[in-house]
ZABA-942638 format. One record per residue: residue in three letters; z, x, y negated of N, C-alpha, C in turn. Coordinates in steps of 0.02 Angstrom, whole numbers, m for minus. Example, Ala and Ser with C-alpha at 12.3 -4.5 7.8 and 13.67 -1.06 7.14 Angstrom:
rest / n_c3 / n_c1 / n_c2 / ca_c3 / ca_c1 / ca_c2 / c_c3 / c_c1 / c_c2
ALA / 390 / 660 / 284 / 390 / 615 / 225 / 390 / 660 / 165
SER / 354 / 642 / 112 / 357 / 684 / 53 / 394 / 645 / m2
//
This chain:
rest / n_c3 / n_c1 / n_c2 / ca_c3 / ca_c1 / ca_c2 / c_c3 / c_c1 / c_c2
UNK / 7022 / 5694 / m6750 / 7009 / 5653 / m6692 / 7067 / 5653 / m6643
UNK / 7081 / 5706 / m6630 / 7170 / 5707 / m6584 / 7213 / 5688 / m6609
UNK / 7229 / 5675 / m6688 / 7276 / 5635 / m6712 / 7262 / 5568 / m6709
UNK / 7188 / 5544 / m6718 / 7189 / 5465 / m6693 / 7189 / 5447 / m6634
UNK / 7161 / 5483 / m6559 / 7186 / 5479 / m6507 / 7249 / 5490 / m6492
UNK / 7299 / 5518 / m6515 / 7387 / 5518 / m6508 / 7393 / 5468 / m6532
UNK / 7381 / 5423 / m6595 / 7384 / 5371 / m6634 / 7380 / 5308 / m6591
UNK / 7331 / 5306 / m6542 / 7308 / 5249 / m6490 / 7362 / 5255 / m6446
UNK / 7368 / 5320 / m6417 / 7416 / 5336 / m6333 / 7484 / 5306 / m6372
UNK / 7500 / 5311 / m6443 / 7587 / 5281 / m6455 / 7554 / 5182 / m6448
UNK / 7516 / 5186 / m6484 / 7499 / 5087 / m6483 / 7508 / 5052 / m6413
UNK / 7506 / 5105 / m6370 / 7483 / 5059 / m6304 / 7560 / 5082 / m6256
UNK / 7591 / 5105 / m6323 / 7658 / 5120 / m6290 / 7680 / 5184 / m6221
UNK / 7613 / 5227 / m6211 / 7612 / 5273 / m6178 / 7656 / 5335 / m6180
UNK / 7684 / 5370 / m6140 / 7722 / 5445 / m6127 / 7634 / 5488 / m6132
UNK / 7652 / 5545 / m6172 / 7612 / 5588 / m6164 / 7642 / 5662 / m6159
UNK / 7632 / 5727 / m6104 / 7645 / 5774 / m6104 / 7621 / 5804 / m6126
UNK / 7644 / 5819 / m6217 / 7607 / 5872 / m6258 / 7588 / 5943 / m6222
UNK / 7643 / 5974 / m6196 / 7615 / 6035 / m6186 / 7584 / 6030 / m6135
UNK / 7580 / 6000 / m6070 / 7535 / 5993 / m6036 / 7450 / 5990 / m6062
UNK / 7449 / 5918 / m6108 / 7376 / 5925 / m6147 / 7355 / 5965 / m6180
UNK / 7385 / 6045 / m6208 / 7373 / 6063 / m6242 / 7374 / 6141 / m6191
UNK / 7384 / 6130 / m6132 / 7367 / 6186 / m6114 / 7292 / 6220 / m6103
UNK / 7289 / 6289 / m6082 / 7228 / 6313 / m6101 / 7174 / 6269 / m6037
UNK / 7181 / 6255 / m5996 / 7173 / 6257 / m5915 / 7134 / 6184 / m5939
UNK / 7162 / 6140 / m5979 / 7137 / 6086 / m6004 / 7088 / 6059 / m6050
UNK / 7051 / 6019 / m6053 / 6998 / 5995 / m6088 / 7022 / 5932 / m6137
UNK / 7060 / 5937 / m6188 / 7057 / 5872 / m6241 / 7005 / 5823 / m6234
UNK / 7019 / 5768 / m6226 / 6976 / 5710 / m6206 / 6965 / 5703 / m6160
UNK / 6973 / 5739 / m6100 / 6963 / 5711 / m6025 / 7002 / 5674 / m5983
UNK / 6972 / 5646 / m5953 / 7007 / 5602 / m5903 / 7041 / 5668 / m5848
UNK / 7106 / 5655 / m5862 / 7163 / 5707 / m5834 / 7207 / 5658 / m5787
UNK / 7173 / 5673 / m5721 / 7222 / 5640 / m5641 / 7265 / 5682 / m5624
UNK / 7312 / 5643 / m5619 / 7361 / 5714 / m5566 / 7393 / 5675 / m5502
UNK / 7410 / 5687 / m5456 / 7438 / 5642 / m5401 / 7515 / 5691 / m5388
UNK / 7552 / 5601 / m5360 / 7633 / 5654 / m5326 / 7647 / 5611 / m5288
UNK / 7669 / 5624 / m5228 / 7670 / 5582 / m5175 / 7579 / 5545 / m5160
UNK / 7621 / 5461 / m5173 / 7554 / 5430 / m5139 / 7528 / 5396 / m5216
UNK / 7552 / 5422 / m5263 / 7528 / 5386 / m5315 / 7476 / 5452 / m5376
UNK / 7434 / 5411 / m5406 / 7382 / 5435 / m5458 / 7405 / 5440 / m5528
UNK / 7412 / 5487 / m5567 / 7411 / 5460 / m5618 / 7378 / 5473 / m5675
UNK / 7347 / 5435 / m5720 / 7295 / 5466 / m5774 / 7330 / 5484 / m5843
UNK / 7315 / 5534 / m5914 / 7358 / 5556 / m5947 / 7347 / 5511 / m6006
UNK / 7312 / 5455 / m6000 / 7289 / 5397 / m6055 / 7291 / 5326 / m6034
UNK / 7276 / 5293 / m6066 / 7248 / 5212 / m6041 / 7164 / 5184 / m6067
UNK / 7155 / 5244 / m6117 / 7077 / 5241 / m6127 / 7063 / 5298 / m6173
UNK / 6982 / 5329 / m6179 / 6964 / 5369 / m6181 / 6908 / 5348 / m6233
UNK / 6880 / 5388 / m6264 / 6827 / 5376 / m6324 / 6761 / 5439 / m6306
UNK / 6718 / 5415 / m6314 / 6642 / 5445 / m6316 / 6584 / 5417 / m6356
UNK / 6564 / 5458 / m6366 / 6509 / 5441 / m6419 / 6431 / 5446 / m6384
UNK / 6384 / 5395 / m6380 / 6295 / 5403 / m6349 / 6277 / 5447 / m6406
UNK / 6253 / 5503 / m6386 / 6195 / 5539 / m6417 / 6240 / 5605 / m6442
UNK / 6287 / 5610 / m6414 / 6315 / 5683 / m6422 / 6299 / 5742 / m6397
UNK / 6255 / 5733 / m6341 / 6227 / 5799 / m6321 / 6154 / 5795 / m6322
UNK / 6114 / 5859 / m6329 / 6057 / 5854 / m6335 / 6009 / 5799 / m6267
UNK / 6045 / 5780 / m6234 / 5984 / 5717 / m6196 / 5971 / 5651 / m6241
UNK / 5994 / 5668 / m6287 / 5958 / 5591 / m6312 / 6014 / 5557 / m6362
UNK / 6011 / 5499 / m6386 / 6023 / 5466 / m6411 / 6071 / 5423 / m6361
UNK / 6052 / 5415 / m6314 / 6062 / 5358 / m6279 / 6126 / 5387 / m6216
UNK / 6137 / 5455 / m6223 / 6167 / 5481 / m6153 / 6227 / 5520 / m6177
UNK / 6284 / 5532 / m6107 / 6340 / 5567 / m6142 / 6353 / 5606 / m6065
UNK / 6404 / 5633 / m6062 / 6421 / 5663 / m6020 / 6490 / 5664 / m6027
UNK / 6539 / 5645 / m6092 / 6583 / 5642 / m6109 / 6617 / 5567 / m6079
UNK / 6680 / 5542 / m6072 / 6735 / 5606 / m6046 / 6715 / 5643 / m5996
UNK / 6734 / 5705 / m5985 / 6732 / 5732 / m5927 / 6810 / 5724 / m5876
UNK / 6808 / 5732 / m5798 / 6872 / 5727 / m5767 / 6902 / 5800 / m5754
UNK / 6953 / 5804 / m5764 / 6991 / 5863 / m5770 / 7066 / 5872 / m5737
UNK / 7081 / 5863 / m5679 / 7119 / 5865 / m5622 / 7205 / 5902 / m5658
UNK / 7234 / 5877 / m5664 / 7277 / 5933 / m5699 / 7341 / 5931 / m5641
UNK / 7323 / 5987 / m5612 / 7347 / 6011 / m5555 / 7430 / 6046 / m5572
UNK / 7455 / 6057 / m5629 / 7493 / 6071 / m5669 / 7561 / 6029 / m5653
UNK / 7538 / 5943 / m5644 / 7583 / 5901 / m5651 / 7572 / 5872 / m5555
UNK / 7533 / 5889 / m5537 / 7514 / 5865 / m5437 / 7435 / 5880 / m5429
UNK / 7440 / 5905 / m5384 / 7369 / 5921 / m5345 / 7342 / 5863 / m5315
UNK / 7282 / 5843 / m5279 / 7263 / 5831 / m5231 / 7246 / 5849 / m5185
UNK / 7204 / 5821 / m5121 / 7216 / 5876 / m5079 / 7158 / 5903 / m5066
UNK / 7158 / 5964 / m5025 / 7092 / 6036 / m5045 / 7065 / 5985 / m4992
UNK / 6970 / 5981 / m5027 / 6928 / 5972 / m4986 / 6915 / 5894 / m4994
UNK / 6946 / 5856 / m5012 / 6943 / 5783 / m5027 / 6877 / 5760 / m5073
UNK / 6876 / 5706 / m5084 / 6827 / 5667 / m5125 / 6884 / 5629 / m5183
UNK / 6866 / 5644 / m5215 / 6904 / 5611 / m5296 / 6836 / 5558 / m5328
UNK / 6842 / 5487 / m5314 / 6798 / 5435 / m5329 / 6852 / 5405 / m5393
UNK / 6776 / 5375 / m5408 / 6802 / 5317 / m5463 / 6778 / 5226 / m5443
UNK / 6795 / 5194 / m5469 / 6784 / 5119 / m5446 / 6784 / 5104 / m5502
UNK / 6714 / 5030 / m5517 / 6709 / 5011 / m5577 / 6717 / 4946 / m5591
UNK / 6764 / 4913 / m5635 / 6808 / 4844 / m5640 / 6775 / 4820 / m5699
UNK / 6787 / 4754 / m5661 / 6762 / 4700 / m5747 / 6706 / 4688 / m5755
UNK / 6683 / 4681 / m5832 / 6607 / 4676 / m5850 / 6617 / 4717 / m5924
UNK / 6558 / 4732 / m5918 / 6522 / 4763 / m5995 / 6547 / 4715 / m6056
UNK / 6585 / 4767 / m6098 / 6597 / 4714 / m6153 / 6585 / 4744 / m6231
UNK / 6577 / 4723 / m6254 / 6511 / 4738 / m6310 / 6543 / 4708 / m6390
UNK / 6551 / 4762 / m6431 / 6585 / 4740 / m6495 / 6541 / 4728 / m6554
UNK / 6531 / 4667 / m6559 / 6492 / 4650 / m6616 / 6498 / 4656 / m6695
UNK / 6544 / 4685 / m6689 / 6596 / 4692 / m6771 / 6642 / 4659 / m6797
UNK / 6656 / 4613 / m6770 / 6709 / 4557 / m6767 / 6757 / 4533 / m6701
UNK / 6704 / 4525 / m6637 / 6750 / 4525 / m6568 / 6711 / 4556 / m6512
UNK / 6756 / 4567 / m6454 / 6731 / 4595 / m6406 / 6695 / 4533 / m6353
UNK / 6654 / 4539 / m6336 / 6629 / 4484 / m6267 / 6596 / 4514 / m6206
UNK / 6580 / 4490 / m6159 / 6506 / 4525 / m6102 / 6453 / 4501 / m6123
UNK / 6463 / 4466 / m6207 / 6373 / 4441 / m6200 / 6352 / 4498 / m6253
UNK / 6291 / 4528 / m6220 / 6271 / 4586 / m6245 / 6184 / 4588 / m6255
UNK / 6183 / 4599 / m6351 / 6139 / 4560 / m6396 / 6052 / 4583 / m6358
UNK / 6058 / 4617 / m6301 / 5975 / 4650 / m6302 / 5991 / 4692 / m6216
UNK / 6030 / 4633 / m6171 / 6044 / 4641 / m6120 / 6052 / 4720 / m6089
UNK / 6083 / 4744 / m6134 / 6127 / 4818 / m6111 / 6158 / 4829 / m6055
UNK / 6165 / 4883 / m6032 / 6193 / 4898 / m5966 / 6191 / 4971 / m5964
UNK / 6259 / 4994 / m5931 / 6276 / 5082 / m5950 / 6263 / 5084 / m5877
UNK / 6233 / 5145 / m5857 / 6237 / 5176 / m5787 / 6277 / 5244 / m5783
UNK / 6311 / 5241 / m5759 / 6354 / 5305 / m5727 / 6321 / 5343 / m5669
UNK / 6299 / 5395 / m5683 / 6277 / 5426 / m5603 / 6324 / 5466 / m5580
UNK / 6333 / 5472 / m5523 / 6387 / 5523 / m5494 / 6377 / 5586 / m5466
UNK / 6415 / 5620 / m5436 / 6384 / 5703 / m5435 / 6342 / 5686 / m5364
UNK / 6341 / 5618 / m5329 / 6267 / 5630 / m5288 / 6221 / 5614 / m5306
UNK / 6219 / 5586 / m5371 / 6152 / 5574 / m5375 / 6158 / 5476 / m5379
UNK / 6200 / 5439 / m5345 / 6222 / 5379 / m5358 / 6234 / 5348 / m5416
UNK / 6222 / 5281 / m5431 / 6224 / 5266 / m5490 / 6236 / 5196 / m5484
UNK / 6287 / 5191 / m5540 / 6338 / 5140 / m5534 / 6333 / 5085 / m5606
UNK / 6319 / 5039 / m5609 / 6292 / 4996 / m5663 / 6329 / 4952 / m5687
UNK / 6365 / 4938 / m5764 / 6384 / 4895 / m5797 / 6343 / 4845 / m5835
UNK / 6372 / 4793 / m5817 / 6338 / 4717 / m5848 / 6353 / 4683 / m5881
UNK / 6360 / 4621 / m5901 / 6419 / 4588 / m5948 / 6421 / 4530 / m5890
UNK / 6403 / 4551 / m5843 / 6404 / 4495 / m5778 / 6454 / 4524 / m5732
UNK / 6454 / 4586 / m5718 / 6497 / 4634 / m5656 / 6464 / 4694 / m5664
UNK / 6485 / 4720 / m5606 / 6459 / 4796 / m5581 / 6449 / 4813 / m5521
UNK / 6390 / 4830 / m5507 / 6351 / 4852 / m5463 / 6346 / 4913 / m5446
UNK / 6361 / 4911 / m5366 / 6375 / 4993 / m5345 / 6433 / 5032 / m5356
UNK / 6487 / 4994 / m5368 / 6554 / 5015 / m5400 / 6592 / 5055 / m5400
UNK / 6564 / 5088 / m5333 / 6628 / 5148 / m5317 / 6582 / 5226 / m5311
UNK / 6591 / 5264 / m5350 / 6539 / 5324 / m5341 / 6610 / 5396 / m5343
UNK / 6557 / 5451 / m5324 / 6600 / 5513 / m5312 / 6631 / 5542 / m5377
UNK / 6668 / 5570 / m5414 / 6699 / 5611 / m5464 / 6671 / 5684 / m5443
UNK / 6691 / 5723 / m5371 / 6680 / 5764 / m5362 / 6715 / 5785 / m5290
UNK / 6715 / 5837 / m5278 / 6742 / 5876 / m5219 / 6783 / 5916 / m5246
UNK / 6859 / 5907 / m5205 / 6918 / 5939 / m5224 / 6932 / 6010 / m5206
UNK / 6939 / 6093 / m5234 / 6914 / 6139 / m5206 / 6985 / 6155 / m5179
UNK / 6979 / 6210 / m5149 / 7050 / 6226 / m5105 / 7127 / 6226 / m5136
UNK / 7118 / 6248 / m5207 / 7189 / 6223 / m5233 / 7190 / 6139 / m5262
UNK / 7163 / 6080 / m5233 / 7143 / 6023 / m5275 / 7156 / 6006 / m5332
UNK / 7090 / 6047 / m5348 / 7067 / 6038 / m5403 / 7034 / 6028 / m5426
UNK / 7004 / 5983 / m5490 / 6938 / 5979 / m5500 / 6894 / 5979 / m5585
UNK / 6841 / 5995 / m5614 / 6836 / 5981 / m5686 / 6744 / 5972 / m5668
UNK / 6739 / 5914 / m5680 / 6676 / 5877 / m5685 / 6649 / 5823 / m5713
UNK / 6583 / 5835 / m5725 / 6572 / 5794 / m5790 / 6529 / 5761 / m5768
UNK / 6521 / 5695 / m5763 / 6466 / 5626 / m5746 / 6422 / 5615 / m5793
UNK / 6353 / 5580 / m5784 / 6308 / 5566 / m5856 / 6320 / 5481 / m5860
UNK / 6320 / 5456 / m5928 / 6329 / 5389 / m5936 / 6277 / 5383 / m5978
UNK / 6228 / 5327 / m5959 / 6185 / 5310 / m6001 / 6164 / 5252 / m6006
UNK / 6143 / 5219 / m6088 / 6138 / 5163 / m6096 / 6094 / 5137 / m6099
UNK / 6061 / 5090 / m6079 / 5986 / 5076 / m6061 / 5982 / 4973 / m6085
UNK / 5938 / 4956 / m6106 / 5919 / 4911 / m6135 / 5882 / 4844 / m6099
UNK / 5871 / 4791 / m6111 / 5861 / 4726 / m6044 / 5799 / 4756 / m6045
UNK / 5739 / 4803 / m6051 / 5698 / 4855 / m6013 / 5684 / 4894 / m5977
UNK / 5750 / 4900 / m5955 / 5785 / 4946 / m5944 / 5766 / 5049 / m5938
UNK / 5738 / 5049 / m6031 / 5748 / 5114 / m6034 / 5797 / 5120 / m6087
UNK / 5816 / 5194 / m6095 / 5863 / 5202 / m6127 / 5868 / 5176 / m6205
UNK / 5939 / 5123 / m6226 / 5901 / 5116 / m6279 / 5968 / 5065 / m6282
UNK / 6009 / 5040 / m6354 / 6047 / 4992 / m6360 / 6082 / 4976 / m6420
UNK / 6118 / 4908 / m6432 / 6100 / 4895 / m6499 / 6155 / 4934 / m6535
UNK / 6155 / 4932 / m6592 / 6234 / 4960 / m6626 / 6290 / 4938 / m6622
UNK / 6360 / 4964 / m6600 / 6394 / 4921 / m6577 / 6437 / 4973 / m6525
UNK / 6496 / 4950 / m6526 / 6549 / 4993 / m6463 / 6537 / 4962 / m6391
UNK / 6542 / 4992 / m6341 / 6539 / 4983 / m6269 / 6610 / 4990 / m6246
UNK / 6638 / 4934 / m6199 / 6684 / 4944 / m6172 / 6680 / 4957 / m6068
UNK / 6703 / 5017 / m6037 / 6697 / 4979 / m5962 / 6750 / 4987 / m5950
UNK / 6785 / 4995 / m5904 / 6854 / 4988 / m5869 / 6854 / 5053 / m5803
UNK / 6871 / 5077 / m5769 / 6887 / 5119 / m5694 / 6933 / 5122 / m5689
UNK / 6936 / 5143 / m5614 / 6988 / 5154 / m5583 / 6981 / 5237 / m5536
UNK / 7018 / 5270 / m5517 / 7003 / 5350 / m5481 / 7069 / 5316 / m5427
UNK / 7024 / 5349 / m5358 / 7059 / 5355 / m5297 / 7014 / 5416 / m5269
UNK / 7077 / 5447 / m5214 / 7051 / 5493 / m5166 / 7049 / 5478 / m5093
UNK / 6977 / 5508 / m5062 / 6979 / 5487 / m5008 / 6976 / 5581 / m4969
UNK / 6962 / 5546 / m4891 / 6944 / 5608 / m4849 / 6842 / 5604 / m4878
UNK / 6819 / 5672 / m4852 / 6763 / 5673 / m4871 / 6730 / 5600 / m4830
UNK / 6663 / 5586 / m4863 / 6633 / 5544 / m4843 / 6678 / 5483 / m4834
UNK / 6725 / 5472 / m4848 / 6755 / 5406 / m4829 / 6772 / 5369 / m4878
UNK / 6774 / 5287 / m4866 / 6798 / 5256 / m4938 / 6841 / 5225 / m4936
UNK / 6917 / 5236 / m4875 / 6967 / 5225 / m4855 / 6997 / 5286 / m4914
UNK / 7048 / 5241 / m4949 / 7101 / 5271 / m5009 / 7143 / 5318 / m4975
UNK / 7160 / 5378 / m5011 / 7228 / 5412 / m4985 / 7280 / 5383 / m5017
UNK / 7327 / 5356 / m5015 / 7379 / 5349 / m5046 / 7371 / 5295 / m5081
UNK / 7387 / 5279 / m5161 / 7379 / 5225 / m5198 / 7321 / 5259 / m5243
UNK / 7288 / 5202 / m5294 / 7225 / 5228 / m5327 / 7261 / 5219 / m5386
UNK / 7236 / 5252 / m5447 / 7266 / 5247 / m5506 / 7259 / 5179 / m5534
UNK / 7301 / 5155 / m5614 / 7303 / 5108 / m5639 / 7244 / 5103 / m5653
UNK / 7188 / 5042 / m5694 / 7144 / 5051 / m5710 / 7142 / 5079 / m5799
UNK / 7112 / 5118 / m5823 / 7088 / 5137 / m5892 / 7024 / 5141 / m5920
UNK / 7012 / 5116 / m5978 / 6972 / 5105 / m6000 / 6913 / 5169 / m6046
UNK / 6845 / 5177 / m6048 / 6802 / 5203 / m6083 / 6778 / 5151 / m6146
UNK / 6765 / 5184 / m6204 / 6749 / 5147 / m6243 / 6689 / 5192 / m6285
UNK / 6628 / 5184 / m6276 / 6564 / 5228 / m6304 / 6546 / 5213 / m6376
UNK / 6534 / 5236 / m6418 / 6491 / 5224 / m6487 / 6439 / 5240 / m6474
UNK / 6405 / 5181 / m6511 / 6357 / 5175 / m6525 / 6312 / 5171 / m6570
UNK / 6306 / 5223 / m6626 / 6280 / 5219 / m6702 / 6334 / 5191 / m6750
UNK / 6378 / 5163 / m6730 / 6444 / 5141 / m6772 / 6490 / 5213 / m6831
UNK / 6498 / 5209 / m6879 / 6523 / 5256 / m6912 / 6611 / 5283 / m6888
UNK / 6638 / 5309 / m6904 / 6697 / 5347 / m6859 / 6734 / 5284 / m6873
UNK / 6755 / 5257 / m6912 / 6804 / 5213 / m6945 / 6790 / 5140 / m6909
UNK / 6733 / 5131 / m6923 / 6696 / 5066 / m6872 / 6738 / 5065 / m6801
UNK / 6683 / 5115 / m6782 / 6718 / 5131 / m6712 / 6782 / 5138 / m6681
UNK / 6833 / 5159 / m6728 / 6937 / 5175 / m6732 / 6934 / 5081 / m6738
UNK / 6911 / 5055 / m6788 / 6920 / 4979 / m6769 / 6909 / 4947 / m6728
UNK / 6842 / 4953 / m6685 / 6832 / 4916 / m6655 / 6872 / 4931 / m6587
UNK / 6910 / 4998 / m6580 / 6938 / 5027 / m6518 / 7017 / 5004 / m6530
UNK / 7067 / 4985 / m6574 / 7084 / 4980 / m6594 / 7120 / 4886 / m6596
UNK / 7055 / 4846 / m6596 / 7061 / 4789 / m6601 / 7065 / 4771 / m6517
UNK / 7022 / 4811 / m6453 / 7036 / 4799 / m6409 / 7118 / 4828 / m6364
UNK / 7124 / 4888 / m6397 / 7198 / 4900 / m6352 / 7262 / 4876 / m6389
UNK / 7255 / 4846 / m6458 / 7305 / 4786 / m6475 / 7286 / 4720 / m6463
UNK / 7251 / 4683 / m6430 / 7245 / 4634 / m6425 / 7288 / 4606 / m6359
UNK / 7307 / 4541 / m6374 / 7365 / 4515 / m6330 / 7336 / 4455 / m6319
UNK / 7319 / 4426 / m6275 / 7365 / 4480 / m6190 / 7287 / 4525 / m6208
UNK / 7298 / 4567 / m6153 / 7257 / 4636 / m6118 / 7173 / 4584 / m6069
UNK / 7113 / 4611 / m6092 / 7072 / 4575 / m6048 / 7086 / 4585 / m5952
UNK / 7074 / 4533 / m5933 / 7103 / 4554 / m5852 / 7084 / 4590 / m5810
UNK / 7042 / 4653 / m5851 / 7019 / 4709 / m5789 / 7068 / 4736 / m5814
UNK / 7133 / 4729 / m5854 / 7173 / 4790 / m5869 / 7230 / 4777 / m5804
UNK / 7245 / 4725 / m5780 / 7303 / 4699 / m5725 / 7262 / 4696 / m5675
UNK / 7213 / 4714 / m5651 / 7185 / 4723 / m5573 / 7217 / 4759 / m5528
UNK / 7258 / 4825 / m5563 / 7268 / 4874 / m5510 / 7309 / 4852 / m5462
UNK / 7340 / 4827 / m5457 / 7389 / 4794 / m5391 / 7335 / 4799 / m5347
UNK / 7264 / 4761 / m5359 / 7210 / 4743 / m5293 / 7160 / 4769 / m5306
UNK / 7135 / 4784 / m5361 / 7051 / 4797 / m5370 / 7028 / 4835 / m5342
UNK / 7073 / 4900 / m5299 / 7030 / 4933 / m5251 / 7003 / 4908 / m5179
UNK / 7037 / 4871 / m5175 / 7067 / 4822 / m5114 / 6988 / 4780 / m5141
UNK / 6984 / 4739 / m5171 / 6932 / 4718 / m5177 / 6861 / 4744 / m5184
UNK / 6865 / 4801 / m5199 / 6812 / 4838 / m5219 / 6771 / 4854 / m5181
UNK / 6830 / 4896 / m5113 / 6814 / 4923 / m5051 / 6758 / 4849 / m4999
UNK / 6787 / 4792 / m5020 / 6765 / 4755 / m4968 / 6704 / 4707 / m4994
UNK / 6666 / 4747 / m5052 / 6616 / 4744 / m5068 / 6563 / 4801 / m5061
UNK / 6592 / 4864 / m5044 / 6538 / 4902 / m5035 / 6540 / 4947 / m4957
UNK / 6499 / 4944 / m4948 / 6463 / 4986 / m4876 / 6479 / 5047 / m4892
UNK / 6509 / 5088 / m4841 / 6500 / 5160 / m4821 / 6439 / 5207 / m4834
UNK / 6456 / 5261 / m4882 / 6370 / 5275 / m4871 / 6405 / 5357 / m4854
UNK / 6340 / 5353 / m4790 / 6334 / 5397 / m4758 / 6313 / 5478 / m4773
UNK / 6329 / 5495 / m4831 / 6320 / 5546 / m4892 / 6372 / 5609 / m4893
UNK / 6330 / 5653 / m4891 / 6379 / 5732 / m4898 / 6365 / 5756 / m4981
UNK / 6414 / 5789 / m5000 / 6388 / 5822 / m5079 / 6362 / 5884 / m5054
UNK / 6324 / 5920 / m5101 / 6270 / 5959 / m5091 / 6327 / 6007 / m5126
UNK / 6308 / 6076 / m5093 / 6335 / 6134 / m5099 / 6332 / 6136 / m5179
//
């Protein structure tokens, strides 16, 4: 599996810091931020997870987890490390990717308050949720639940890869004013009952495809836009 994820990070033409990823401090497969100056940066352009890898179900993951790699820049102690969610739900039928999705699917992300942030093949709703709280050396390793839920909306969806898109910015606590710049956006891509090989294709067909769908060129603005869709919420994280 780390040789076909190195396999993807060369396709998409990416720098990767072996020994960095391979240090002990680190989690293989996680979404790894590091900041220097006023800029973010993530150690991929997309990430792979599988529904039904941990005992909640079929339908739920917890995977990637975020993993701060303080190694290459800190953030700063005491902050809020958010994510923002771009695009629409896009859904691989075995042949192409689209937002039309066969049994009206939709992934929810909850965040460590308890918030929950919803993909559609229409948009996304609730877009900007917490990652976590940055502890005094900023740093952070936390893991979100993603779950896929069905036009019933209980958990439940057809066979088939999931694509969403994010973005990670840091704010002061409680605030949804950016520190600095927010990272590029990168992509999650979930299985879904698809066999390993299925799934390397269908992940595969989206980060060679030319041009790039246009939640991949948002970052210039999409936080900028994001922000001026959602309200302040007046929310502390719980000890």
């Amino acid at each position: 599996m780390q040789k076909q994820w190195l396999k993807h990070v060369l396709v998409l033409g990416m720098s990767l810091n072996l020994s960095v990823a391979a240090a002990a401090e680190q989690h293989a497969g996680d979404i790894q931020p590091w900041k220097v100056g006023n800029d973010i940066y993530v150690n991929a352009s997309f990430f792979e997870a599988d529904f039904g890898d941990l005992p909640g179900g079929l339908f739920n993951t917890d995977d990637p987890g975020f993993d701060a790699d303080t190694a290459q820049g800190a953030f700063g102690a005491g902050n809020w490390l958010r994510f923002a969610g771009l695009g629409t739900l896009q859904f691989w039928d075995g042949s192409i990717w689209s937002n039309t999705l066969p049994n009206g699917e939709h992934i929810v992300i909850e965040d460590v308050l308890g918030e929950t942030t919803t993909f559609t093949g229409a948009g996304v709703t609730n877009p900007v949720g917490v990652i976590d709280q940055l502890d005094a050396a900023g740093d952070l390793h936390s893991h979100l639940d993603f779950t896929i839920f069905n036009a019933g909306n209980n958990p439940g969806g057809s066979v088939g890869a999931y694509w969403i898109t994010l973005q990670i910015f840091e704010s002061a606590a409680e605030s949804l004013q950016p520190i600095g710049n927010a990272s590029t956006p990168f992509s999650i891509f979930f299985n879904r009952g698809l066999s390993h090989e299925a799934f390397e294709f269908a992940v595969e067909s989206a980060v060679s495809a030319v041009p790039l769908p246009s939640a991949l060129w948002l970052f210039g603005s999409a936080i900028v836009g994001v922000m001026s869709m959602v309200k302040r919420r007046g929310v502390a994280l719980s000890a």
